[in-house]
C-alpha positions as CSV (number, residue, x, y, z in Angstrom):
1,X,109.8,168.1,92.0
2,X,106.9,166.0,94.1
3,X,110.4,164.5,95.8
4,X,111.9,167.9,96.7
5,X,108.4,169.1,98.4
6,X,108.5,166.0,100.4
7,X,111.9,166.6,101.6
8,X,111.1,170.4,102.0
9,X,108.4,169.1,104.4
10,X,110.2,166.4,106.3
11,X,113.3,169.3,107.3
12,X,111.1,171.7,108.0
13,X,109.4,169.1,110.6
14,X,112.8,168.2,111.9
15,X,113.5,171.8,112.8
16,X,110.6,172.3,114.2
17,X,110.9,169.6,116.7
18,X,114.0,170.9,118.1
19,X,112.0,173.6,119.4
20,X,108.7,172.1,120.2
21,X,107.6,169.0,122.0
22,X,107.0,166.1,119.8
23,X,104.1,163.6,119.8
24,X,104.8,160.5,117.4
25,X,102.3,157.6,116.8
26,X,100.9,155.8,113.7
27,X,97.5,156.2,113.0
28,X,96.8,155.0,109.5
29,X,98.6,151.5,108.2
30,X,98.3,149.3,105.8
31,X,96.5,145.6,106.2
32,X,99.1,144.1,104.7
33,X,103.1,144.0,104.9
34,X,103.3,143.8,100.9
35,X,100.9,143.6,98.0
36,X,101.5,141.6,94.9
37,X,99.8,143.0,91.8
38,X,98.9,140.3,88.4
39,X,99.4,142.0,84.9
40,X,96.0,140.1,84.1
41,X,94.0,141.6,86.7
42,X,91.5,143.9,86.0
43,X,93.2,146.0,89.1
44,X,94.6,145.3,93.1
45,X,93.0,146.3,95.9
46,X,95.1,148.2,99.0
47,X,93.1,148.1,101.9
48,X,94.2,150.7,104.5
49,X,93.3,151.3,108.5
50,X,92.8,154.1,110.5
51,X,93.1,152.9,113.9
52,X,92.6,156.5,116.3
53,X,89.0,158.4,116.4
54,X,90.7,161.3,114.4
55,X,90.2,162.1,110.8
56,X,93.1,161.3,108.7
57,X,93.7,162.5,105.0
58,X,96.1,159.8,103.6
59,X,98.4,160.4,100.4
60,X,100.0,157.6,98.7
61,X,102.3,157.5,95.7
62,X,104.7,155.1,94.4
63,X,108.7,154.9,93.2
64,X,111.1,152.4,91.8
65,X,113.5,150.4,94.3
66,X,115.8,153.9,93.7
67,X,113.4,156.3,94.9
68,X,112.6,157.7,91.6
69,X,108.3,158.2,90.7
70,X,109.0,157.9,87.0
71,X,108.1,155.9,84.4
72,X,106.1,153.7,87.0
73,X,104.0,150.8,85.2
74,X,101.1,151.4,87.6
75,X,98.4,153.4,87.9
76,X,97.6,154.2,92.0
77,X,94.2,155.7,92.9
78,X,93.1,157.7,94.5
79,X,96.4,159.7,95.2
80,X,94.8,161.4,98.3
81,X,91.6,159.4,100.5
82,X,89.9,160.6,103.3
83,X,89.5,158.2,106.5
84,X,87.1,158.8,109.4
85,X,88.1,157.6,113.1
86,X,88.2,154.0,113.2
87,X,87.5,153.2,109.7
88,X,88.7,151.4,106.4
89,X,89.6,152.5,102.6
90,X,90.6,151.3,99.6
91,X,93.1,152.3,97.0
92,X,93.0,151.0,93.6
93,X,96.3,149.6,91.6
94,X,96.1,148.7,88.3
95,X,99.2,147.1,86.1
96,X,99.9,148.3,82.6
97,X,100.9,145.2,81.6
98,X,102.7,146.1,78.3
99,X,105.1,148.2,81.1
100,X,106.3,146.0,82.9
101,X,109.0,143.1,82.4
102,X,107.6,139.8,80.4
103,X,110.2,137.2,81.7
104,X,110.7,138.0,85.3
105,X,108.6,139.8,88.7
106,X,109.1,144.0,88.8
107,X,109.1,145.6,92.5
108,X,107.8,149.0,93.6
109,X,107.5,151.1,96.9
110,X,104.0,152.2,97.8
111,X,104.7,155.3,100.4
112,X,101.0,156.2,103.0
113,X,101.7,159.5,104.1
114,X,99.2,160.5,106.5
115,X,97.8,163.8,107.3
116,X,96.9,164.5,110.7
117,X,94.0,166.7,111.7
118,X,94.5,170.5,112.6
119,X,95.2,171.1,116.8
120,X,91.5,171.3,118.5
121,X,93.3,173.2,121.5
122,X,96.2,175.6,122.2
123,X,97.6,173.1,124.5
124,X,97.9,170.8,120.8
125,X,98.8,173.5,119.2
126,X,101.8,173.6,121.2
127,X,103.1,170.1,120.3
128,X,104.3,168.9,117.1
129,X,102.6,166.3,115.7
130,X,104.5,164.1,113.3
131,X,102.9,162.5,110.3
132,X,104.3,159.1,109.8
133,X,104.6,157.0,106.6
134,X,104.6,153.7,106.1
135,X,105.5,151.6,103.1
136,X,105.2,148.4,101.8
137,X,106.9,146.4,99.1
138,X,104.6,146.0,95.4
139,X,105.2,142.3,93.5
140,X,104.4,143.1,90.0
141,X,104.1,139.9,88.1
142,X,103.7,139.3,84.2
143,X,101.3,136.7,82.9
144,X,102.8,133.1,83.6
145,X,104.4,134.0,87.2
146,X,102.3,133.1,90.2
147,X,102.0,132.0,93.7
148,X,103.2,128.9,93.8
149,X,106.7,129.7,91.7
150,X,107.5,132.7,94.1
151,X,107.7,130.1,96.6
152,X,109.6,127.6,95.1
153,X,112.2,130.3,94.0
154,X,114.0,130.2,97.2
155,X,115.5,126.6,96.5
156,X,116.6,127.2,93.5
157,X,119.2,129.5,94.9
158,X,123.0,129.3,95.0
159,X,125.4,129.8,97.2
160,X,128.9,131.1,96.8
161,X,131.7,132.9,98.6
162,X,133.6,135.6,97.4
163,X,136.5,137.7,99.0
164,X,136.9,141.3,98.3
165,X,138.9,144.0,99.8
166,X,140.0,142.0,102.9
167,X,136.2,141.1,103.3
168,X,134.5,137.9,103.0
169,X,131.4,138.0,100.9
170,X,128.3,135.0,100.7
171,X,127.0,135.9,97.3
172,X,123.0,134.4,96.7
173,X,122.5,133.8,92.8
174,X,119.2,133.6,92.2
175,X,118.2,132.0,88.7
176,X,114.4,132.1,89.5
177,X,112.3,134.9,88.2
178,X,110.5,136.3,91.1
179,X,112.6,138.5,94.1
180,X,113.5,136.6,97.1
181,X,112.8,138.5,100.7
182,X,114.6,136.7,103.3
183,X,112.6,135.7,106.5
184,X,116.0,134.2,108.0
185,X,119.4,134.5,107.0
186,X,121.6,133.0,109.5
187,X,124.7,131.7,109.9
188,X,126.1,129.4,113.1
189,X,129.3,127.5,114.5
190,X,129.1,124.3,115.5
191,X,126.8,124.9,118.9
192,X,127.4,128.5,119.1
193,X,125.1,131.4,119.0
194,X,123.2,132.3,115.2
195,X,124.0,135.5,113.8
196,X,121.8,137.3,111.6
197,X,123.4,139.0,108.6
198,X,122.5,142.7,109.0
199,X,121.7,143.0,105.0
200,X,119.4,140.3,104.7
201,X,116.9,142.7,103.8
202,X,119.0,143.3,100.3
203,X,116.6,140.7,98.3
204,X,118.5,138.8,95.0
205,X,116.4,139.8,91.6
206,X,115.3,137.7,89.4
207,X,118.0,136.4,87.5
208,X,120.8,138.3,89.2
209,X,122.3,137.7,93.0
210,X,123.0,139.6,95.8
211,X,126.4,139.9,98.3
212,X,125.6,139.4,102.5
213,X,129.0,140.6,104.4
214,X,130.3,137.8,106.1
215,X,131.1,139.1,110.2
216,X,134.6,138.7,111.2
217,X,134.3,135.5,113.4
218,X,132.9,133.3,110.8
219,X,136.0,134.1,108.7
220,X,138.4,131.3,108.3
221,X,135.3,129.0,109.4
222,X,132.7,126.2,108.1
223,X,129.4,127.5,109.3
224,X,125.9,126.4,108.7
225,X,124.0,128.6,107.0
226,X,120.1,129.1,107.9
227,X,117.1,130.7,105.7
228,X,113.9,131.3,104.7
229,X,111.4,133.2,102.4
230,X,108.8,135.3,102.7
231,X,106.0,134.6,101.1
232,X,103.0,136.6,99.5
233,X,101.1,137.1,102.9
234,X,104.0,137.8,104.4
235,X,104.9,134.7,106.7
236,X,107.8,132.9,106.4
237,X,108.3,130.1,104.3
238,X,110.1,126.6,105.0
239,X,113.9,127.0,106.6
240,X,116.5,125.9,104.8
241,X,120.2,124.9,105.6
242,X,123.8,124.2,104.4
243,X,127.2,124.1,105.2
244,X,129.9,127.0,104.1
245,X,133.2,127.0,104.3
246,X,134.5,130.7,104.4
């Protein structure tokens, strides 16, 4: 049902602004690209900016990599905080660690919704004034999975090519037990231009793989193929590189 308002809200807000002018800008973000979360900690801090002079109410909720709130191993508070002009907050995450997976890293979305104040004037309140959201990725890792492995994981990776359809697939097995996000994910001919593959952002899970379409002019080719990680702070990790024959 809390999806269906959401949605309610967001067409309602694209109707309007067929009719209205629109005003779009972000006011309330998070510190951080992506927050990883310890079973053993007593709870994770989410620190969150307002950066305009305006009051912002900010919701925040959180859903599986499929959009669905349920059955979420976390606990988010508060779900609604109040942030004066040019200030900080806080929200609170706490892991239920008998939840969550024992052998391998779990991933969430946390969705900021912010709230924008009421028009001051009847100039504003002849503008629509759209509330962004931002979100951000949530590592949730079991006692025994840390730092150091999620940064390792990225070697241990395999490549393979598979062909499908009429389409040419490079398939990233992943036998580690934390999520890989590419930073890079390239692939180049000889001294020719590097292409990035438009589904990097598809990250292999633990133990399982993921498929990157292979573009049309690699096909039939042996390219060198570029990446990286990214790590806990959100930087990118060491590049790696080999050749692949497609």
């Amino acid at each position: 049902m809390f999806n269906a308002i959401r949605k309610s809200i967001l067409t309602s807000a694209l109707i309007a602004g067929c009719l209205i002018p629109l005003v779009a800008s972000s006011a309330v973000r998070p510190q951080l690209t992506r927050i990883v979360a310890y079973a053993q900690d007593k709870e994770t801090p989410v620190e969150i900016i307002n950066d305009s002079e305006e009051t912002y109410l900010v919701q925040s909720w959180l859903e599986d990599l499929n959009g669905s709130d349920s059955n979420i191993p976390l606990v988010l508070t508060p779900p609604v905080i109040k942030l004066g002009g040019k200030t900080e907050g806080k929200l609170r995450l706490v892991v239920l660690p008998a939840e969550i997976p024992q052998d391998r890293e779990s991933v969430y979305w946390l969705s900021l919704q912010e709230i924008p104040p009421k028009a001051k004037s009847e100039e504003a309140e002849n503008k629509l004034v759209i509330a962004i959201r931002s979100r951000l990725k949530v590592f949730v890792r079991p006692q025994g999975l840390n730092e150091k492995g999620a940064s390792q994981a990225v070697k241990s990776l395999r490549w393979e090519v598979e062909r499908e359809g009429g389409k040419v697939w490079l398939k990233a097995v992943n036998p580690s037990s934390y999520y890989i996000s590419f930073g890079k994910l390239e692939l180049k001919v000889g001294g020719g231009k590097s292409v990035t593959l438009e589904d990097k952002i598809n990250m292999p899970s633990p133990m399982g793989s993921q498929r990157y379409l292979v573009p049309k002019a690699f096909v039939g080719k042996s390219a060198t193929l570029t990446y990286s990680a990214v790590n806990d702070y959100g930087g990118a990790g060491d590049e790696l590189s080999q050749k692949v024959s497609f």
